[in-house]
C-alpha positions, 0 to 999 in steps of 0.5 A: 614079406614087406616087398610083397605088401608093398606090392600089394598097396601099389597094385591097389592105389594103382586100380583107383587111380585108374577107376578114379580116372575112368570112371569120373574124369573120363565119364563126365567129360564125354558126358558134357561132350555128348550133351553139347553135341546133341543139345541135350537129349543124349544121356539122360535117365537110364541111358545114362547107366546103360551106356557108362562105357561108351560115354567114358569112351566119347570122354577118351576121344574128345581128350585124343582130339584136344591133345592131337589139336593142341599137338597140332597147333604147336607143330605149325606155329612155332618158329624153326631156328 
């Protein structure tokens, strides 16, 4: 009984987390990334709530590309002993 509440509040934490993470971290960044590129034209107003999955998604990439650069960087400048 107490093992499956447990489980229960984990699976909980564990959804907001991921919403906590999906929904403003991803989304803000791909926001501010998108709005670079475009110079601003692009989300504003109701393209803003229309398109929520796909600037979360433009969020994701930009975070692959500067893990994947900083990845990169290290795997060329560093000194083999």
């Amino acid at each position: 009984m107490l093992s499956e509440a447990i489980d229960a509040v984990a699976a909980a934490l564990k959804a907001v987390f991921i919403a906590f993470v999906w929904n403003i971290v991803l989304f803000n960044l791909g926001r501010y990334a998108l709005l670079l590129m475009t110079a601003g034209r692009y989300p504003h107003g109701r393209l803003l709530d229309a398109h929520v999955n796909r600037i979360c998604a433009a969020g994701f990439a930009v975070l692959v590309m500067a893990w994947s650069m900083l990845a990169l960087y290290n795997n060329l400048h560093t000194e083999h002993v």
